[in-house]
N, CA, C and O atoms as a Tripos MOL2 file, in Angstrom:
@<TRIPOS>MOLECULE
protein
  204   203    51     0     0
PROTEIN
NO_CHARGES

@<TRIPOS>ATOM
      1 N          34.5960 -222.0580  -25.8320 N.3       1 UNK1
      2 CA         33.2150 -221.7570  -26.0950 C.3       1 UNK1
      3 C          33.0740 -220.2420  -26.2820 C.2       1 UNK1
      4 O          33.6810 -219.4640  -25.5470 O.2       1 UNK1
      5 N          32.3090 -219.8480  -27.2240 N.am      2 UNK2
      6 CA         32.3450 -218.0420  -27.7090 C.3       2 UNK2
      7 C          30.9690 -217.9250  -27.0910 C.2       2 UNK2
      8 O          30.1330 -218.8270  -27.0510 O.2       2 UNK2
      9 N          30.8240 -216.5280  -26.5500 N.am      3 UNK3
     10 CA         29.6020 -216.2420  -25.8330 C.3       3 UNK3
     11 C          28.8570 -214.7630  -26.2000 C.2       3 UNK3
     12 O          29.2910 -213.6830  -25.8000 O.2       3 UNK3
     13 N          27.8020 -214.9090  -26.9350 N.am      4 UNK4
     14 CA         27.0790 -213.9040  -27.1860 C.3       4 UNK4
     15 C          26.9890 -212.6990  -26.2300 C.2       4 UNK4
     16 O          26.8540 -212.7830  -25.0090 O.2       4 UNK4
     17 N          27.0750 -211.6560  -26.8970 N.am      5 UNK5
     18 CA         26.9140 -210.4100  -26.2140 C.3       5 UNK5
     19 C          25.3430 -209.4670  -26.6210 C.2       5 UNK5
     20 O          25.3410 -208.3670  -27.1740 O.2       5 UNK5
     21 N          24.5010 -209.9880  -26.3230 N.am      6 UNK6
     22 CA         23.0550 -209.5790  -27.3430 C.3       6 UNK6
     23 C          22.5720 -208.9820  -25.7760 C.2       6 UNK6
     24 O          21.8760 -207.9670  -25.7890 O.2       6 UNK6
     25 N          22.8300 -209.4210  -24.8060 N.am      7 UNK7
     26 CA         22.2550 -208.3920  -23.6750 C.3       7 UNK7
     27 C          22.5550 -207.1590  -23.3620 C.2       7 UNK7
     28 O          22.0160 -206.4850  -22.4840 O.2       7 UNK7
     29 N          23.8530 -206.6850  -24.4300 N.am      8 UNK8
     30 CA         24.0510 -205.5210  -23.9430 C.3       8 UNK8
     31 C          23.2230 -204.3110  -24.1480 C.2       8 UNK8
     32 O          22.8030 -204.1310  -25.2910 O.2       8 UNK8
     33 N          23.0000 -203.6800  -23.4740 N.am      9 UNK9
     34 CA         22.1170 -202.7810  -24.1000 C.3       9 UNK9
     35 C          23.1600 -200.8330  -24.2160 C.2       9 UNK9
     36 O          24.0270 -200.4040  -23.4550 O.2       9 UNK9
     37 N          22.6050 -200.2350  -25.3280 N.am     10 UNK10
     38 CA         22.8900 -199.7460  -26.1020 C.3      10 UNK10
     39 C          22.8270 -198.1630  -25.3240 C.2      10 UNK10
     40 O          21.7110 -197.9100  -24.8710 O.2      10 UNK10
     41 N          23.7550 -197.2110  -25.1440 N.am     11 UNK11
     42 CA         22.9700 -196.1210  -24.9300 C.3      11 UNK11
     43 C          22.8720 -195.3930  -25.9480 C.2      11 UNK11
     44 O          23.5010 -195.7440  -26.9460 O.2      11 UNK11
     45 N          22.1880 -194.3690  -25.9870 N.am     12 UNK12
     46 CA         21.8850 -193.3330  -27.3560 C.3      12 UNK12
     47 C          21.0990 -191.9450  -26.8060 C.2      12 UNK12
     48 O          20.3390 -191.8130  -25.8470 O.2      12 UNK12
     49 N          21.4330 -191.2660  -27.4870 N.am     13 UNK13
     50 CA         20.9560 -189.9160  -27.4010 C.3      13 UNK13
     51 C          20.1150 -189.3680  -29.0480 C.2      13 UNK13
     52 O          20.4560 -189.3710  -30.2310 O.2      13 UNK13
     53 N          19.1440 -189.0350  -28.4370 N.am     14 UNK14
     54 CA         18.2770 -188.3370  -29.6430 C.3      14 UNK14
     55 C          18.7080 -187.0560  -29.7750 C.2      14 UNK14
     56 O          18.7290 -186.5060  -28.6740 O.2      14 UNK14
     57 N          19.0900 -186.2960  -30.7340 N.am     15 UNK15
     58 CA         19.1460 -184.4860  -30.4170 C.3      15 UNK15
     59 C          18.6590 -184.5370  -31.9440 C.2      15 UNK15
     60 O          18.2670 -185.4630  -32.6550 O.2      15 UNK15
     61 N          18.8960 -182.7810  -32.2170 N.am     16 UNK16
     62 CA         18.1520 -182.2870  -33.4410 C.3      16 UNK16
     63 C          19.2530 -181.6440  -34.4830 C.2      16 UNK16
     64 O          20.1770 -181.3820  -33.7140 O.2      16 UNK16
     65 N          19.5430 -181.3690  -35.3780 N.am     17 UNK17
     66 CA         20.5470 -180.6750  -36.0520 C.3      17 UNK17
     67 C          19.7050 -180.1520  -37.1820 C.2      17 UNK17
     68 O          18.9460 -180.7670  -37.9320 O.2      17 UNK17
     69 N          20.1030 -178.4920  -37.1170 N.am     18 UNK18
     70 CA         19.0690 -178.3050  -38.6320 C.3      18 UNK18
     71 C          17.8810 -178.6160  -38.6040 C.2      18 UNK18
     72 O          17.2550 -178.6540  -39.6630 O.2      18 UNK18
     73 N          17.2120 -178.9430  -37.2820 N.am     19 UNK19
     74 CA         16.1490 -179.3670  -37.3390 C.3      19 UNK19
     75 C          15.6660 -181.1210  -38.1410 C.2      19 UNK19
     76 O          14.5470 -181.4160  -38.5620 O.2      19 UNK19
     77 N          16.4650 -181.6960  -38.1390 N.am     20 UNK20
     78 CA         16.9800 -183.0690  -38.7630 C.3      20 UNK20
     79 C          16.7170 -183.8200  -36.9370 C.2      20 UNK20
     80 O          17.1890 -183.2630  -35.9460 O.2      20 UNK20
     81 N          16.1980 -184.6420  -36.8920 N.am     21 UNK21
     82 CA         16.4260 -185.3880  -35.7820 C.3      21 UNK21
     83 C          17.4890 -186.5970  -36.4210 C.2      21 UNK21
     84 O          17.5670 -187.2500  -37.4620 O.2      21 UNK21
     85 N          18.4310 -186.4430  -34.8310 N.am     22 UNK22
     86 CA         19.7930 -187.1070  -35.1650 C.3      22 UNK22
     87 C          19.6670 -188.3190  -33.9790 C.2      22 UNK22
     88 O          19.1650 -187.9010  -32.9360 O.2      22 UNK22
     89 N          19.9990 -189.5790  -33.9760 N.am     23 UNK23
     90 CA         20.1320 -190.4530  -32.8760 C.3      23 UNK23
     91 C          21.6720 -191.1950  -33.1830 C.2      23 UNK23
     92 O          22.1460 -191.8540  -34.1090 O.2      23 UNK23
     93 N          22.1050 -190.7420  -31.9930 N.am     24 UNK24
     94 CA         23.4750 -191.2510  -31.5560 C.3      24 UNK24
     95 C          23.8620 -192.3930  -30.7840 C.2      24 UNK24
     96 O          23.4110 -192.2560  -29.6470 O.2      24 UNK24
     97 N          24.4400 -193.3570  -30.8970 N.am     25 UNK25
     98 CA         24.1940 -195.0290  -30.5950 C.3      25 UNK25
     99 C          25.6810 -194.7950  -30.6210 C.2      25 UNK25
    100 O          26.4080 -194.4190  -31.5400 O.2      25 UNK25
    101 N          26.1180 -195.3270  -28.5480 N.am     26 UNK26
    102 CA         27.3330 -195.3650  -28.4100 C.3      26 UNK26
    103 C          27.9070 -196.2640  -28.3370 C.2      26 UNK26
    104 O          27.0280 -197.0990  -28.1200 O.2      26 UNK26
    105 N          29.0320 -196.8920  -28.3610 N.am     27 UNK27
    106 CA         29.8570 -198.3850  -28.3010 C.3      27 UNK27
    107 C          30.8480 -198.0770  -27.4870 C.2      27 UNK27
    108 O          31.0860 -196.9510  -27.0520 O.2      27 UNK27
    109 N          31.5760 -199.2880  -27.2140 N.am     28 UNK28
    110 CA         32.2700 -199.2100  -26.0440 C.3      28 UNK28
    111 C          33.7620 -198.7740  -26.6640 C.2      28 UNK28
    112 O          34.6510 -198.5230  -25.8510 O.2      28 UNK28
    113 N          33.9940 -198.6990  -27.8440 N.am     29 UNK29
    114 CA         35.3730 -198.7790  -28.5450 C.3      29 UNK29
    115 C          34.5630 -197.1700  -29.1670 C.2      29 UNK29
    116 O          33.3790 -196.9110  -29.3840 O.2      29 UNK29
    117 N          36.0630 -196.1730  -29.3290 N.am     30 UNK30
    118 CA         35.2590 -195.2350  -29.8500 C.3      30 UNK30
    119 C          35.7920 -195.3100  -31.4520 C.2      30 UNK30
    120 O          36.5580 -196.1470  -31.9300 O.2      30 UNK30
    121 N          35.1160 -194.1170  -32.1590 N.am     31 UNK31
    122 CA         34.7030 -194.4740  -33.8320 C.3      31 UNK31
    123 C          35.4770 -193.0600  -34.2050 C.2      31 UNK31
    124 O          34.8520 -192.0300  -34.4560 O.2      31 UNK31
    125 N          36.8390 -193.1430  -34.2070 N.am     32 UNK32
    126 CA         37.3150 -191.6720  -34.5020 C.3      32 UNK32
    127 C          36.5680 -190.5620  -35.5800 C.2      32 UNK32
    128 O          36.2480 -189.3810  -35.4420 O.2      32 UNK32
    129 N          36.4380 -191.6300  -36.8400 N.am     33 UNK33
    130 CA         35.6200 -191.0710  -38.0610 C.3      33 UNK33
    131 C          34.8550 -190.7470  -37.9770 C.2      33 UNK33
    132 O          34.6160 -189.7060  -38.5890 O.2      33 UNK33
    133 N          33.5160 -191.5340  -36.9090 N.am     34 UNK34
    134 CA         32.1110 -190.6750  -36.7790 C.3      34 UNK34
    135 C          32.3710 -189.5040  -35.5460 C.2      34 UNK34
    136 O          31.6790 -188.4890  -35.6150 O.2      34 UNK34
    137 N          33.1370 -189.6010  -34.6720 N.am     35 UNK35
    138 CA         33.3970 -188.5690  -33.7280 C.3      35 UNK35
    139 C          34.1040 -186.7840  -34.5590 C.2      35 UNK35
    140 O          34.0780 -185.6560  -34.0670 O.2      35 UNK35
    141 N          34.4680 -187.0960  -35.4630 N.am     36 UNK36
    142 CA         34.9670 -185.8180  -36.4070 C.3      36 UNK36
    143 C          33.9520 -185.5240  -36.8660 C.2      36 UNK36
    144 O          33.6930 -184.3240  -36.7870 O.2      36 UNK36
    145 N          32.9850 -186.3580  -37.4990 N.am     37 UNK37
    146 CA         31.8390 -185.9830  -38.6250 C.3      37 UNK37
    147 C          31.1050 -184.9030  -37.5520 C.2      37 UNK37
    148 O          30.9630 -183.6910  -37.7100 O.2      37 UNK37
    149 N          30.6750 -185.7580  -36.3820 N.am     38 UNK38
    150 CA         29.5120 -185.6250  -35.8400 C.3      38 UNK38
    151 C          29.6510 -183.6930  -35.0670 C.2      38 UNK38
    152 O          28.8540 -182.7750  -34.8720 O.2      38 UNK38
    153 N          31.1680 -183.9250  -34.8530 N.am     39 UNK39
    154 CA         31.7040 -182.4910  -34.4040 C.3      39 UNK39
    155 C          31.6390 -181.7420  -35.3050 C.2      39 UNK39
    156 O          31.1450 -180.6550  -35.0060 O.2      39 UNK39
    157 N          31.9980 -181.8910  -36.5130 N.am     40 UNK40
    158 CA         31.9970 -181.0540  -37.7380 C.3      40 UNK40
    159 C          30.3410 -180.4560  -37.6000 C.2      40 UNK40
    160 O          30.2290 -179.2300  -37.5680 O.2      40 UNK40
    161 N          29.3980 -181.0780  -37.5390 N.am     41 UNK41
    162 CA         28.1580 -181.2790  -37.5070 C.3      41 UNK41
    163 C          27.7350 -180.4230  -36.4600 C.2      41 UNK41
    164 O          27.3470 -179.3350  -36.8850 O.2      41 UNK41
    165 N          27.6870 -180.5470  -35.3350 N.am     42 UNK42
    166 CA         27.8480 -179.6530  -34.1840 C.3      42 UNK42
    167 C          28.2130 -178.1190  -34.0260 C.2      42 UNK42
    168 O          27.5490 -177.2940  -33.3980 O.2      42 UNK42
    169 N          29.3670 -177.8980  -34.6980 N.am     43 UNK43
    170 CA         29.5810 -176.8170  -34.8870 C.3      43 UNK43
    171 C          29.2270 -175.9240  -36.2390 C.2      43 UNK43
    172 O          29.1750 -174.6940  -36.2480 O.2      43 UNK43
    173 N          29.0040 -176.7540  -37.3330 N.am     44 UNK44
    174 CA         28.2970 -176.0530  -38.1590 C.3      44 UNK44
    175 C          27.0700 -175.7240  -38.1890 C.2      44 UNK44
    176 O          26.7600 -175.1420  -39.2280 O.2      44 UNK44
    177 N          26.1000 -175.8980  -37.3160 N.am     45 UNK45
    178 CA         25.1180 -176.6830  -36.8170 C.3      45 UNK45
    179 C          24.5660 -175.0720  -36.2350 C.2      45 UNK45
    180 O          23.5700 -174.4160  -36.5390 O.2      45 UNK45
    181 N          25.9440 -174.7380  -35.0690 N.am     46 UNK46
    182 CA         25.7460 -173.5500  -33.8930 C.3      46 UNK46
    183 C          25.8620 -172.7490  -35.2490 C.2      46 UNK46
    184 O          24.7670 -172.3200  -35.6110 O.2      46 UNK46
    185 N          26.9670 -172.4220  -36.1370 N.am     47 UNK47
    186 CA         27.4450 -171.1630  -37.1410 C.3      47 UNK47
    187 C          25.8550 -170.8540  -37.6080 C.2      47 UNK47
    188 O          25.3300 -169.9030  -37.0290 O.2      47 UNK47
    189 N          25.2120 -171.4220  -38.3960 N.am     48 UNK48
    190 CA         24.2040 -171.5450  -39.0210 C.3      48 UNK48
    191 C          23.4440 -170.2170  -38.0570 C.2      48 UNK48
    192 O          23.3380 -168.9910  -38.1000 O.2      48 UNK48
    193 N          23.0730 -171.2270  -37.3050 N.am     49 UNK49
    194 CA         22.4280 -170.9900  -36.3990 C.3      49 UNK49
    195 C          22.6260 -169.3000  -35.3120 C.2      49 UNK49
    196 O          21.7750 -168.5150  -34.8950 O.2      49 UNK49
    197 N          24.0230 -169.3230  -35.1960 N.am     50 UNK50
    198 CA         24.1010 -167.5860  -34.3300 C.3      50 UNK50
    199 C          24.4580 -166.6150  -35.8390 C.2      50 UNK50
    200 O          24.4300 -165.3860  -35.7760 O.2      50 UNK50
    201 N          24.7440 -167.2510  -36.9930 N.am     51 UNK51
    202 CA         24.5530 -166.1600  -38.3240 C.3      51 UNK51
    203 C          23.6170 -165.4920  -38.4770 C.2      51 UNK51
    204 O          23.5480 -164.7380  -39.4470 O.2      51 UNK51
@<TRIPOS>BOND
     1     1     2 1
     2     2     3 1
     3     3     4 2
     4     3     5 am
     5     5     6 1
     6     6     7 1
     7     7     8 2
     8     7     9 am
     9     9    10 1
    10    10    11 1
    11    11    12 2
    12    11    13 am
    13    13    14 1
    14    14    15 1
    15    15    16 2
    16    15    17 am
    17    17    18 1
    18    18    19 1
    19    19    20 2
    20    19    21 am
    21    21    22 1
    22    22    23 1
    23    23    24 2
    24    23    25 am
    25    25    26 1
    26    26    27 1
    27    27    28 2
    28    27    29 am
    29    29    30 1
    30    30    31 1
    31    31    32 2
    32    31    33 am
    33    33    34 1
    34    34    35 1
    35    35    36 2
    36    35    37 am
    37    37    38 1
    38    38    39 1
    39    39    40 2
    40    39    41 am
    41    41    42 1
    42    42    43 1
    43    43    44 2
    44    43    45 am
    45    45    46 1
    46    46    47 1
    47    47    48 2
    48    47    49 am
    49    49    50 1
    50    50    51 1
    51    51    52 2
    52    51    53 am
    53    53    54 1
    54    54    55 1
    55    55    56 2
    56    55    57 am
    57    57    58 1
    58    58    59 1
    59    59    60 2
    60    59    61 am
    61    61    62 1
    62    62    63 1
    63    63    64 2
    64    63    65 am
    65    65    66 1
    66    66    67 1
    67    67    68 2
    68    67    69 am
    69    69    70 1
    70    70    71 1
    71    71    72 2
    72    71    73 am
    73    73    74 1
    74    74    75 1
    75    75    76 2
    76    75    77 am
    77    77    78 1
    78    78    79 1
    79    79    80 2
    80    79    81 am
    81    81    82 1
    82    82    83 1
    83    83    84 2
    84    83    85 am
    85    85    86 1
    86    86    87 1
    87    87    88 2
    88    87    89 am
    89    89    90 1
    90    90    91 1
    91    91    92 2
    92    91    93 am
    93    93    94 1
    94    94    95 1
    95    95    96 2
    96    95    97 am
    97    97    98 1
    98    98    99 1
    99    99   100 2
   100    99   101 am
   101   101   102 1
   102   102   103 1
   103   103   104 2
   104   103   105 am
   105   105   106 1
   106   106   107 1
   107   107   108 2
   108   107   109 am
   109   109   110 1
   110   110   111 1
   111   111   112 2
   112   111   113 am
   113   113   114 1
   114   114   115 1
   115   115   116 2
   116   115   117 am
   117   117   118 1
   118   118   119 1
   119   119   120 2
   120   119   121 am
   121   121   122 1
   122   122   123 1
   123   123   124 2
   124   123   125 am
   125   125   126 1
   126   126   127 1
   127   127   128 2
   128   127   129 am
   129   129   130 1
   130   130   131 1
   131   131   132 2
   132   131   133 am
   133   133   134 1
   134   134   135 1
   135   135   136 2
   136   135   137 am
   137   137   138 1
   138   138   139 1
   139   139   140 2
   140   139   141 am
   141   141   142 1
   142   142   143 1
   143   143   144 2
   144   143   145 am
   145   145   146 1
   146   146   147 1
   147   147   148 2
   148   147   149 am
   149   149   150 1
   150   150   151 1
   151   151   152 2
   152   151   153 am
   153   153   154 1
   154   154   155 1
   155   155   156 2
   156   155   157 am
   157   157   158 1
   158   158   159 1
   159   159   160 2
   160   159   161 am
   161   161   162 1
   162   162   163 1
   163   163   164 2
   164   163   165 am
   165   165   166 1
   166   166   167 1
   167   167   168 2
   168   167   169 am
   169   169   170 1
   170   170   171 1
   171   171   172 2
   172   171   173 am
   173   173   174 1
   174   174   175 1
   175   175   176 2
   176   175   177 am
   177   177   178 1
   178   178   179 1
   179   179   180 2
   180   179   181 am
   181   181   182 1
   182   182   183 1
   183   183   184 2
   184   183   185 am
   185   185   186 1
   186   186   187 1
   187   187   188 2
   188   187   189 am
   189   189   190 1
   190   190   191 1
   191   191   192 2
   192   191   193 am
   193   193   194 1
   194   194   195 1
   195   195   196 2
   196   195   197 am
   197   197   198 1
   198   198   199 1
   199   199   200 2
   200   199   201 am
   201   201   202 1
   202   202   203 1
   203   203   204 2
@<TRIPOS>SUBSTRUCTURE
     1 UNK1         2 RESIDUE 1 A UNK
     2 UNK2         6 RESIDUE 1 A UNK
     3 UNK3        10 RESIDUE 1 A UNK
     4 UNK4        14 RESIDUE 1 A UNK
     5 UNK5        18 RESIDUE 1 A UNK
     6 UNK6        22 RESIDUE 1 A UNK
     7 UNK7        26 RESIDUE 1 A UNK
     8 UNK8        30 RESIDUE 1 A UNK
     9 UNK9        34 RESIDUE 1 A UNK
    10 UNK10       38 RESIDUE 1 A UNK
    11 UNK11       42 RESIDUE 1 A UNK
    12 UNK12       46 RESIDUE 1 A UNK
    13 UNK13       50 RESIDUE 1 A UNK
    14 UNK14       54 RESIDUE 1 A UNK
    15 UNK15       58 RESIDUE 1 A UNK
    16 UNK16       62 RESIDUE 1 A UNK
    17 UNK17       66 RESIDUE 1 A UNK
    18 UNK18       70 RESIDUE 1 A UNK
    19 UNK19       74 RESIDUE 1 A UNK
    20 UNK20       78 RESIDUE 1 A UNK
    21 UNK21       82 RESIDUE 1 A UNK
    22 UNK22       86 RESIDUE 1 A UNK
    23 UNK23       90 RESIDUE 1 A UNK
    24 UNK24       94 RESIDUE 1 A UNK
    25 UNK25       98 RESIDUE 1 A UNK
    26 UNK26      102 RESIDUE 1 A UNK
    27 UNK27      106 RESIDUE 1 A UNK
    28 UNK28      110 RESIDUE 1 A UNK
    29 UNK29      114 RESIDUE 1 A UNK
    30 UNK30      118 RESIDUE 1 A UNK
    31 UNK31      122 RESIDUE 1 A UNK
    32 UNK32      126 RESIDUE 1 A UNK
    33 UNK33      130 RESIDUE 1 A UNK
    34 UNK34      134 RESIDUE 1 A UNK
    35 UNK35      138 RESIDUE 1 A UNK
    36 UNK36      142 RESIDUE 1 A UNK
    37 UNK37      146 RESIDUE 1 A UNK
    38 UNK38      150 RESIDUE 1 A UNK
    39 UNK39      154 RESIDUE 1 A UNK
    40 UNK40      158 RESIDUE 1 A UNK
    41 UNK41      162 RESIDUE 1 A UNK
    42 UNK42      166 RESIDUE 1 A UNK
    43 UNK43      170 RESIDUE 1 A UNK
    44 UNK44      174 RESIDUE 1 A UNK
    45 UNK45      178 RESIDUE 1 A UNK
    46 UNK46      182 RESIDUE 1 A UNK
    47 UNK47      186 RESIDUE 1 A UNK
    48 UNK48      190 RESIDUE 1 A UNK
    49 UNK49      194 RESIDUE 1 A UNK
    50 UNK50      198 RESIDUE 1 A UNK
    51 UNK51      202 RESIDUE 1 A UNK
């Protein structure tokens, strides 16, 4: 018998980038590809920003 997983609930973080509101929705397996983007993002984010 296969058993739904719909109770799980989700964590997430709202932050801002660029002034862009960003929401981050975590899973239990991590997402190498969005974890690079999101760093890339992060730190270009600060450059901008202390330039």
């Amino acid at each position: 018998m296969k058993t739904t997983q719909q109770d799980k609930k989700t964590e997430t973080i709202k932050i801002q980038i660029n002034g862009i509101p960003v929401t981050l929705f975590f899973a239990t397996e991590p997402n190498k590809e969005a974890a690079d983007f999101i760093k890339k993002a992060l730190i270009n984010a600060y450059v901008v920003r202390t330039a």
